[in-house]
N, C-alpha and C positions, 0 to 999 in steps of 0.2 A: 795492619802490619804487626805481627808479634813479638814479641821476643820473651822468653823465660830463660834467667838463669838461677842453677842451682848456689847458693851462696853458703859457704862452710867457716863459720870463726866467728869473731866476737863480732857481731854487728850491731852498729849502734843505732838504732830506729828511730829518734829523735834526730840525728844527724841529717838519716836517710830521706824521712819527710821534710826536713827542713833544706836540701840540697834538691827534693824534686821542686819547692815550689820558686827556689833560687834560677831553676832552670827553666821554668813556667814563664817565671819574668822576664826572662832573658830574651824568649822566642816566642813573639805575639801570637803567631800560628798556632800555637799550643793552649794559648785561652783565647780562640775565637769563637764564637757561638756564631748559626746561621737563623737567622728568625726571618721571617716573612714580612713583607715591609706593605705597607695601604696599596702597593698600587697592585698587589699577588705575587710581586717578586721577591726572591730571596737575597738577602743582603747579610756583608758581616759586621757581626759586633766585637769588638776586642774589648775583653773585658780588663778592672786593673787586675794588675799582679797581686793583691791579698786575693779577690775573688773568684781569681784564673786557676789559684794553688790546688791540686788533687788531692782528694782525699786519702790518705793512704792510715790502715792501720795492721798490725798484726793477726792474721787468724788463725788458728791453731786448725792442722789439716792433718791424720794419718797418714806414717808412709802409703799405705795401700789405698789411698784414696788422691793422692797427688794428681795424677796422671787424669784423670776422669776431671777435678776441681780445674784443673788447668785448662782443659778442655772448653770445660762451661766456661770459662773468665774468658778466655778467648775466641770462642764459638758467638759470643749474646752480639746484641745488638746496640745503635749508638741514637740516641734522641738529635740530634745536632743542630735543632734548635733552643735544648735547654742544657744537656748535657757538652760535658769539655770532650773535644777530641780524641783527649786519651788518656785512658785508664790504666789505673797504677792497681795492684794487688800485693800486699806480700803477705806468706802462705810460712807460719812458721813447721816443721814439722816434729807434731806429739814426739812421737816415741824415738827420734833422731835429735837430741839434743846440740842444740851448735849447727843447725842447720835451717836453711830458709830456700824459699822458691819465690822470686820476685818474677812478676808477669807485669809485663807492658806493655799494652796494645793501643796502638795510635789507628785513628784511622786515616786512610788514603786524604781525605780531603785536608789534611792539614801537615802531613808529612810523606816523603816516597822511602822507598829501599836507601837512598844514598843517606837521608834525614838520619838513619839511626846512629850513623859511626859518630857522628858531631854529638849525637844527643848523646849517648852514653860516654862522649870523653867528657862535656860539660856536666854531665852527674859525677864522674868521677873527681873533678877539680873542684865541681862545690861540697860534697862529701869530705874531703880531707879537708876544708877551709871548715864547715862546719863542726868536724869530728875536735879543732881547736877552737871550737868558741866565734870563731869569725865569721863573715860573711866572704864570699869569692872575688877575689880580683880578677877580672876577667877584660885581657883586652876588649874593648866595645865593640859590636858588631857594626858595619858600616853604613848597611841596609837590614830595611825587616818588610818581610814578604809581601805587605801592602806598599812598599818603594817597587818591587819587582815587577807586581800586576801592573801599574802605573808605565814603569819603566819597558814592559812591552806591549802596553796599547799603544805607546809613542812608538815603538819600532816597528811594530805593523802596519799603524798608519789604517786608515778607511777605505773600506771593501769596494766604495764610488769611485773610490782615487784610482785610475789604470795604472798609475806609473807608483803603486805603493805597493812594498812589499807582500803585503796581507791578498791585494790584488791578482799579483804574480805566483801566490802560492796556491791561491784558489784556483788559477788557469791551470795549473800544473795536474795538480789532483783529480779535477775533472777529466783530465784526457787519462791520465795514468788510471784511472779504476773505471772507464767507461764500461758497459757493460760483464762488469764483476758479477760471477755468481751470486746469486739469489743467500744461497746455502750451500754450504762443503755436505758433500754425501757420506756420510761416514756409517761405520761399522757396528751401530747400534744396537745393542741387547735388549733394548726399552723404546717401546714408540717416544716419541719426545711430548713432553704435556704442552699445553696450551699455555702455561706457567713455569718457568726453568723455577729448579724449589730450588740452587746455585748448595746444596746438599753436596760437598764434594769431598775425595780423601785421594790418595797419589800412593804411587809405588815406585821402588828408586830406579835409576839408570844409571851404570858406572859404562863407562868405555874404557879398557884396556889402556896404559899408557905406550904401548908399539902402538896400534891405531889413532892413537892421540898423534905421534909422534908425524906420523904418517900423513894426517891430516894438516896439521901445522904444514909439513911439506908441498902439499899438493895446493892448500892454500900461495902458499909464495909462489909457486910456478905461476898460479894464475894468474896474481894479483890482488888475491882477496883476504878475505881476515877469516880466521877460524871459525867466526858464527856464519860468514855466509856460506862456507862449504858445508856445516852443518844443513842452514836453511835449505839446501839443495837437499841433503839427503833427508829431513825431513817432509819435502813436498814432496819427494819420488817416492815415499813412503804413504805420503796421505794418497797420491797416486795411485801404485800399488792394490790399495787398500779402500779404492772405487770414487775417490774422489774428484775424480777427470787429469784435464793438462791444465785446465788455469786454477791454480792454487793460491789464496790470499792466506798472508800469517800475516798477524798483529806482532810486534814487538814495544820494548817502552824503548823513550830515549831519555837520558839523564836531564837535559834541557838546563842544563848549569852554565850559561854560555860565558861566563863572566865569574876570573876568581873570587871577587866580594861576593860570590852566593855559594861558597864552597862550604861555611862553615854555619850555612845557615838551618834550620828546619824549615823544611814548606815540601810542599807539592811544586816542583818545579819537573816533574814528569809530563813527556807527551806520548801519545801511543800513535805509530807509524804500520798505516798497513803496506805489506810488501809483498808484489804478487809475483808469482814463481811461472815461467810460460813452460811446460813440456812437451810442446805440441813439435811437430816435424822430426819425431825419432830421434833425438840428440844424444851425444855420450853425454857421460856424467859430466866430464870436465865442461862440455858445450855448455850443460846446465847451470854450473858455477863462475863462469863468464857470463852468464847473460841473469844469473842473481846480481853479480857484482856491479853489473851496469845499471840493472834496477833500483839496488838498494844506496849506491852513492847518489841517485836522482832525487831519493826520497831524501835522507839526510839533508840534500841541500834546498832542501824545503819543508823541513820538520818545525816549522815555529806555528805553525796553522795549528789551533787546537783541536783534538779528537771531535771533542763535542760539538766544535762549531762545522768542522767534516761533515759529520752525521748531518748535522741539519742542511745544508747544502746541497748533500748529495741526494740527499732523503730516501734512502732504501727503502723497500717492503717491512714494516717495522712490525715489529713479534714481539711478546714478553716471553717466548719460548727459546730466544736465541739471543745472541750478542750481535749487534748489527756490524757488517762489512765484514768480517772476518768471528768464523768461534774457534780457530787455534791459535795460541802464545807461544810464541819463542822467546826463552830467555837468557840470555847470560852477564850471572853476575859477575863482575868484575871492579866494580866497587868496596870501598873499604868496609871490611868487618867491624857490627860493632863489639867495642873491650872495654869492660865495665872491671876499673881497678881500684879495690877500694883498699886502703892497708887493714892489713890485719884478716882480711877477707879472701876466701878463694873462691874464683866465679868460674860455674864451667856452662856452658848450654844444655839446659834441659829439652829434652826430646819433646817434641811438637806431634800432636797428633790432628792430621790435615781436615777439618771438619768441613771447608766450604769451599766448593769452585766457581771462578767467577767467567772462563770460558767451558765451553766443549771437553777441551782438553788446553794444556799448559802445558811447555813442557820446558823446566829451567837446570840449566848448567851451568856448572863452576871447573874452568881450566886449576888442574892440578898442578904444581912445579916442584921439585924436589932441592934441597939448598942449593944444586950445581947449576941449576935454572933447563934442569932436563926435563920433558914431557913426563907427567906422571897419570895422567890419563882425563876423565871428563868425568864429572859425578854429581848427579842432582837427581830430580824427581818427576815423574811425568803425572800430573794431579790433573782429576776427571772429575766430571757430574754425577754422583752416583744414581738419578735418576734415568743416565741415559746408559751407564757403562756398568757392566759388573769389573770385578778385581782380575778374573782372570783374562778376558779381552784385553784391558788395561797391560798386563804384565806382556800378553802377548804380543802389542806393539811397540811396549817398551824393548821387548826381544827385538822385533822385527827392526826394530831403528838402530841398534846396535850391528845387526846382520849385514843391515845395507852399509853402511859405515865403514866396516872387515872388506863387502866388496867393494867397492867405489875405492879405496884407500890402493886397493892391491891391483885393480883393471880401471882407471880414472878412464881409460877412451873406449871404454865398453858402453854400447850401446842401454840405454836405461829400461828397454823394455825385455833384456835379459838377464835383466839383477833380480834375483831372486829371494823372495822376503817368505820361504819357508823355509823352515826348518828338515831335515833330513827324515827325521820321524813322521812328522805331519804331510810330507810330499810322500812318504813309503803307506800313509793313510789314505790317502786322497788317491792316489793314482791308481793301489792295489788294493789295500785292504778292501778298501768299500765297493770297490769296483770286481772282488773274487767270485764272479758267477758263473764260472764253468759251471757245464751242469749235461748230462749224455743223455741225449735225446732219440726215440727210434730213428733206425734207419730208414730212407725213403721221405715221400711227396706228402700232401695230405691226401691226395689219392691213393697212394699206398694202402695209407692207413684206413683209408675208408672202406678201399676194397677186402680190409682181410676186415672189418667189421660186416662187410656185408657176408663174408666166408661166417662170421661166426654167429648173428643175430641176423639172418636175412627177411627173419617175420616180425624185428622190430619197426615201430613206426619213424619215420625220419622225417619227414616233412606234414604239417600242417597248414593248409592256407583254406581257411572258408571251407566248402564241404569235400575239399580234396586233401586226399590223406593218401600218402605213399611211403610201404614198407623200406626197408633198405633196399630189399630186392628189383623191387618196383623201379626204385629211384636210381640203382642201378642198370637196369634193364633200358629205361626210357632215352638214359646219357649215352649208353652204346650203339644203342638205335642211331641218336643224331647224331651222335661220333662218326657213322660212319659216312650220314649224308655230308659231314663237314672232310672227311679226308677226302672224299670224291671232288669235292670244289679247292680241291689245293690246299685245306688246312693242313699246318705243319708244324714243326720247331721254331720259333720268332718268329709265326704267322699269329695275324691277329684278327680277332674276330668282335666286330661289336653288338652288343646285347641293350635291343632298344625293346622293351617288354616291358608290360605290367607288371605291379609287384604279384608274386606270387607260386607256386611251383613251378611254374616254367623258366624261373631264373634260374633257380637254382639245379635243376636238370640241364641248363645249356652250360654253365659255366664247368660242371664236372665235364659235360659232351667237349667242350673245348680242349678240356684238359685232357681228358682221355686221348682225344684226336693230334695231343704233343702240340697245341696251342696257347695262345694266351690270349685273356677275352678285355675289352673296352667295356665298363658299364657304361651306359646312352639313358640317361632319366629321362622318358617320354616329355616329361613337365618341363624340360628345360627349352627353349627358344630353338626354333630349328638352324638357324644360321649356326647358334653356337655346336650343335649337335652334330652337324655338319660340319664344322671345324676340326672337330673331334674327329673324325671318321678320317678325313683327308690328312689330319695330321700324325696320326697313330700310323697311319698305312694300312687300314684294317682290307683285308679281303673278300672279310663276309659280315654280313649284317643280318642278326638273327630280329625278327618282331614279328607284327601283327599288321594286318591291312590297315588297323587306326592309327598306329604309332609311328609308322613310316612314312604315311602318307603327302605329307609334306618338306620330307628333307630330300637333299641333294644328292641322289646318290646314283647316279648314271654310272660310274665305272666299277663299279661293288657288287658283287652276287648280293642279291638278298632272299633269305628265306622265314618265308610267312610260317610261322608257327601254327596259327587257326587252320592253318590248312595243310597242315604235318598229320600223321596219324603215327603214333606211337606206339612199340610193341612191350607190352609190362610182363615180359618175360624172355630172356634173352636167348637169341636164337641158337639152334646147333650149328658146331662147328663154329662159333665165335671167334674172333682173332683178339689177340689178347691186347690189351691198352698199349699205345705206343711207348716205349720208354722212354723216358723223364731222367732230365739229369739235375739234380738241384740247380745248377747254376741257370736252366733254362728259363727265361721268362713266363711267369704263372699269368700277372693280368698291370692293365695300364690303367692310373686312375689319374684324372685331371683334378687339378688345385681349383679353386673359385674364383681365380682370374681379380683376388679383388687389389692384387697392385699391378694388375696387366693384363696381358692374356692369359688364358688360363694353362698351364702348365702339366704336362702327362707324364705322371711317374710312374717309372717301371721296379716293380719286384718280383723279384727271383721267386722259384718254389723252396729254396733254403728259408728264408723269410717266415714263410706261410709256414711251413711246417714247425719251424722254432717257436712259435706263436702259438700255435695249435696248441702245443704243449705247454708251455711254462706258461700260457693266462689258464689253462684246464682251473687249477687249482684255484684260482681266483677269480675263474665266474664261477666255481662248484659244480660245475656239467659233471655227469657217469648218469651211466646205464640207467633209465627208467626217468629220467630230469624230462624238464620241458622247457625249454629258453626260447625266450620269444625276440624275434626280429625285427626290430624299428626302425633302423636307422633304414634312411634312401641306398638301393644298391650300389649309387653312384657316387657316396659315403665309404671310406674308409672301414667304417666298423663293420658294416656288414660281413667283411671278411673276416672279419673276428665269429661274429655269430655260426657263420657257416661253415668255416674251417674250425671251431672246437667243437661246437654239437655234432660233426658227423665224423669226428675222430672220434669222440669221446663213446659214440653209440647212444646220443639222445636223441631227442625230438624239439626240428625245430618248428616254433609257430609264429607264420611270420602273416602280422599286421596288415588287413587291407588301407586305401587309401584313405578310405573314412575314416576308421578306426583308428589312426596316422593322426587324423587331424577334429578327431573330438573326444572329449579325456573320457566321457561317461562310455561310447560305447568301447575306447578301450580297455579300462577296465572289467566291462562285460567279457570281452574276449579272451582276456589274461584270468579273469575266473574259469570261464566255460571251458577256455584248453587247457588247464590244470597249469600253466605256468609258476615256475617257482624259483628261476633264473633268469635274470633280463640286463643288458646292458644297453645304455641309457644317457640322452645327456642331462645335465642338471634340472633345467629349466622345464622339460618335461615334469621331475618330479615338482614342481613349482605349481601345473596345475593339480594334479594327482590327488587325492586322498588317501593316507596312509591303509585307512579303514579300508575302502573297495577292494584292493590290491592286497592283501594279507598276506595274501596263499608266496606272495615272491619272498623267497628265502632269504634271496642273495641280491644285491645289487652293484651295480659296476658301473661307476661316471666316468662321463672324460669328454673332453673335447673343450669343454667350457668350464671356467672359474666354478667352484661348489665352496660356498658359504657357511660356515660354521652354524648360523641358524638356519637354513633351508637344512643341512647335517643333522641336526640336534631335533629335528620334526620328524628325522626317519630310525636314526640308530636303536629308538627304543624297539621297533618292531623285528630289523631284522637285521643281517650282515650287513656291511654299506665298505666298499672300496671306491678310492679317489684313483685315476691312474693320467698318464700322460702321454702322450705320442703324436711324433707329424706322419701324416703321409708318409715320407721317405723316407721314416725307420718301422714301416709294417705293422702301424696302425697304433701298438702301445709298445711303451718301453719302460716304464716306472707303474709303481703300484704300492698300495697301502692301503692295509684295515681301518677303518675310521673306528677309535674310540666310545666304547657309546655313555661315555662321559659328558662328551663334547659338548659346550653351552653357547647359545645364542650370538653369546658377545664375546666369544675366544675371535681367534686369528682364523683366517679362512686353511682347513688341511695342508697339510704340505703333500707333495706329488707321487712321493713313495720313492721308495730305492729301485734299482736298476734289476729288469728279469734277469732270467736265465740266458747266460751266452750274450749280454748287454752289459755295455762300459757306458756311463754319463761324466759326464766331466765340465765342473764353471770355471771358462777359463777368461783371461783380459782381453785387450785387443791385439796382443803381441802372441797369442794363443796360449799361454803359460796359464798352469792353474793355480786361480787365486785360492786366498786363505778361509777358512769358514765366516762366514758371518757377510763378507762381500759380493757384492750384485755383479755377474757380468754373462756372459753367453753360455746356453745349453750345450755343449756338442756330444753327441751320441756316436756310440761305434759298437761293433757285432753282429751277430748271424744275419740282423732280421734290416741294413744298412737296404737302402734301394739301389738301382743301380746310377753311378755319376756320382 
């Protein structure tokens, strides 16, 4: 505990040393040593009053060096088995004559906050007794703080005894904190170390005196005292700010239960955790009722010690955290210390905050003006610098002010509408980052494919194994089955499922669909035929394209199906063609089911607006044009494939898409990604997991997603070539975020982040009341724009 004051006049040093160790004698707690006793426990020694007395001498300091000196004296640490509890400094200043800096630092184990006002009146009454040559007359104190320890082992009585107080407060606490969080989730800038380094500094918090006033108010309505409508809006704030509904805050309690300990020094501090419920959607005022009921439960069982809590309860213990609770509430309300020496003028020298001993702290002092008007709230919100930078810190020192302004003006507003952003940062979050308009062709991706084949109809499109087809080709062969599919009822939301092999014939029936003003089911032969069968019955499909082996055992009695092996296709298309059915974007393009793995499996349907937004704004980001070769992995029954296949055939490239060997052994795909000049490939991680950078050169570009991508699996590939992290479900058309990877990036960084939002895509983290949280906070993805599925 510190205190420095700056002291201005004649001071007399011999007085001042001789008045501190006046006051040393006076309060045993002040020369107690803790040494270690035979049996490993630690016990006190009171020392006498010559050997108790502090060292104090003059040291000559620069103005410009105060500030730092002061730091250090109060910054160091305490022996407190050899060393006194607490240390005396005084700091004359060089080139400020007539001036001094006294610093005295007590520590917690032998004094709290209320200790100082008593200690610095008793320096000032033995200072003027010594400044005459005298020693202090000092009425006697009545007790000395080894009477008080004594004095409440008798009041607690034995933890055996049921019917002893100590008993009764133990029952209490164990129901009241039964399953407490582990750890408050908070909004950390810093992984937390394994070691809290309690490295701490604070930034101020004033409240407005109209919100003060306000407050005060709104407490009397309830019932409750100004700190606990604070507590409230501090937990709806740590709320807010991801740390769930049940919030635990520490607070101290003065523990002076008895005037003959008012004028004493000691640690007669206990620390009360208070937990805050926000669960069942409450107004604020709900919130502040059901603080109040909490926190009078706790007070009437605040004599139980912290430390013997902890051990009782025995939490998950960290030396990375404060156990049961790592945020403080504080409000002081205890007497100021005033250190009045004659002749002397003492004002408070500014403190610079070097160490925190929770997460966060956050203490206030009610302000009152002579009329005894609200003048407002003003204290400090002090952080771990290990885990917080300054400007986080400031940011929810703002955000706790905001809540405050609203709760004060709408107390029976619901809490999950209070809103703890700022005007500017909500005009960031919602727009700024989110401004991806961006004008894309008009039409389908078969639009666009058709006026590619209008203009490269001799380039190559498809690559599988030794079958190779132009655009024209790839055109030709879709029109063909386009038209066996209108013959069999294909239509507009008619669906058609595609159970085939990987390999050209997928992707000639899936434009055939399209063409035919249908939407197709992929059907992965591999997959289980019941589930395949599901599929087919649940989509509604009409027609089921495959092959004699791939059909052969599913259920498909009420479905045309048509055998491919036994199609003959024409790779030139006929005269007098009818031209592709029109396509209206909103029309369903294809149905893809989910992997059932928290149910059944689920068939999402997207639009041709989708696909075609897609086509477009990932071009750029898998590097497809004219002359590229992108190769095709993923299962058609995957997501991504619609990626591959709707940009390579807008874009005018070539795709080569992977047999099922080659799918599943990394040496001959490699081979394959050499031998068809591939130089663009999207991919999931874990792939590049087996890979060798080295086989695979020739890919330029590469594009992850589906799965987490590792900053060192990253940092193995960025040296060779491009490397994009992207993100997308199903129901937003495959990706929706994307980002260049660094080729910086090392081993033991943080895994990429996901990338910003494409083209004509809004992302937004919002809570569970849907509002979007502040930067730095964990809560739900939700996606919106072009590429949305339908539902």
């Amino acid at each position: 505990i510190p205190l420095a004051l700056r002291l201005t006049g004649a001071l007399d040093v011999e007085a001042l040393r001789a008045a501190l160790a006046d006051v040393a004698g006076r309060h045993e707690s002040l020369r107690t040593v803790f040494r270690q006793s035979t049996d490993g426990q630690p016990s006190q020694h009171v020392l006498d009053p010559v050997e108790g007395a502090p060292e104090v001498r003059a040291e000559p300091v620069s103005l410009d060096d105060v500030t730092s000196t002061v730091a250090a004296i109060v910054g160091a640490g305490f022996n407190l088995e050899g060393d006194l509890p607490w240390r005396v400094r005084l700091l004359e200043v060089a080139d400020a004559p007539g001036q001094w800096v006294l610093v005295v630092v007590v520590h917690h184990i032998a004094a709290d906050g209320w200790s100082m006002a008593p200690l610095a009146r008793d320096l000032s009454q033995a200072y003027v007794a010594r400044c005459r040559g005298v020693a202090p007359e000092w009425r006697p104190l009545e007790v000395q703080y080894a009477d008080y320890t004594l004095w409440q082992r008798e009041l607690l009585g034995d933890e055996d005894d049921p019917d002893s107080v100590i008993a009764a407060q133990v029952a209490y606490w164990k129901q009241a904190l039964a399953d407490l969080p582990e750890q408050l989730e908070l909004p950390l800038d810093h992984s937390r170390p394994a070691i809290a380094s309690a490295e701490g500094a604070s930034v101020g918090v004033h409240v407005p005196a109209e919100v003060h006033a306000r407050l005060v108010e709104l407490a009397r309505s309830c019932g409750a005292s100004v700190f606990m409508t604070v507590q409230a809006a501090l937990a709806v704030l740590l709320s807010k700010m991801g740390a769930g509904e049940d919030i635990p805050i520490g607070t101290p309690v003065a523990g002076r239960t008895d005037d003959a300990l008012d004028d004493l020094v000691g640690c007669f501090l206990n620390t009360l955790v208070l937990r805050t419920d926000l669960s069942g959607d409450p107004t604020f005022r709900e919130v502040v009722e059901r603080v109040r009921e909490a926190d009078l439960a706790a007070y009437a069982h605040q004599d139980l010690p912290f430390e013997r809590l902890v051990e009782i309860l025995n939490p998950a213990r960290s030396m990375a955290r404060h156990p049961l609770f790592q945020v403080m509430l504080t409000f002081h309300n205890n007497a100021q210390p005033d250190l009045d020496l004659p002749g002397v003028q003492a004002v408070p020298e500014p403190l610079m905050n070097t160490a925190a001993k929770f997460d966060l702290s956050v203490s206030l002092a009610e302000i009152y003006d002579e009329g005894g008007r609200s003048g407002g709230l003003l204290g400090q919100l002090e952080y771990r610098t290990d885990l917080f930078t300054a400007e986080t810190v400031q940011g929810l020192a703002d955000r706790l002010v905001r809540i405050l302004e609203t709760v004060v003006a709408e107390p029976d507003r619901a809490i999950r509408e209070v809103d703890v952003l700022g005007s500017e940062e909500r005009e960031r979050i919602l727009r700024t980052w989110n401004d991806t308009e961006r004008e894309i062709p008009a039409g389908t991706v078969l639009d666009l494919f058709r006026a590619r084949v209008a203009r490269t109809p001799d380039a190559l499109a498809v690559l599988s194994g030794d079958v190779e087809l132009t655009y024209a080709q790839l055109d030709a062969r879709a029109s063909h089955l386009a038209q066996k599919l209108i013959a069999l009822g294909v239509g507009r939301e008619r669906l058609v499922g595609l159970c085939l092999p990987r390999g050209a014939d997928m992707v000639v029936s899936l434009l055939a669909v399209w063409r035919a003003g249908g939407a197709y089911v992929p059907l992965d032969p591999e997959y289980p035929p019941d589930r395949l069968g599901y599929m087919v019955s649940d989509s509604g499909a009409v027609v089921v394209l495959g092959t004699a082996d791939t059909v052969q055992d599913l259920p498909l009695e009420a479905v045309h199906v048509v055998l491919l092996d036994e199609f003959v296709y024409a790779d030139a298309a006929p005269s007098g063609e009818e031209p592709p059915v029109a396509i209206d974007p909103d029309q369903l393009a294809y149905v893809i089911y989910t992997s059932g793995s928290t149910g059944r499996p689920k068939g999402v349907a997207v639009p041709h607006r989708g696909v075609a937004n897609l086509a477009e704004v990932m071009r750029p980001v898998l590097g497809v044009q004219e002359g590229a070769v992108a190769l095709q992995f993923a299962s058609f029954s995957f997501d991504a494939s619609v990626l591959d296949v709707a940009v390579t055939l807008v874009a005018g490239a070539t795709l080569a898409i992977a047999s099922s060997t080659e799918r599943s052994e990394p040496e001959a795909l490699a081979e394959m990604v050499k031998k068809s000049g591939v130089n663009v490939a999207s991919v999931v991680p874990s792939l590049l997991g087996v890979l060798d950078p080295a086989a695979v050169s020739g890919v330029e570009n590469w594009v992850l997603g589906a799965e987490l991508l590792t900053a060192d699996l990253a940092s193995r590939w960025t040296a060779g070539a491009r490397m994009w992290n992207t993100y997308g479900p199903t129901e937003a058309t495959v990706i929706t975020t994307a980002v260049a990877l660094n080729s910086s990036i090392r081993p033991e960084d943080q895994p990429p982040p996901i990338g910003r939002p494409l083209g004509n895509t809004r992302v937004y983290v919002v809570d569970a009341g849907l509002s979007p949280v502040p930067v730095g906070v964990a809560g739900e993805l939700y996606i919106a724009g072009a590429q949305l599925a339908r539902g």
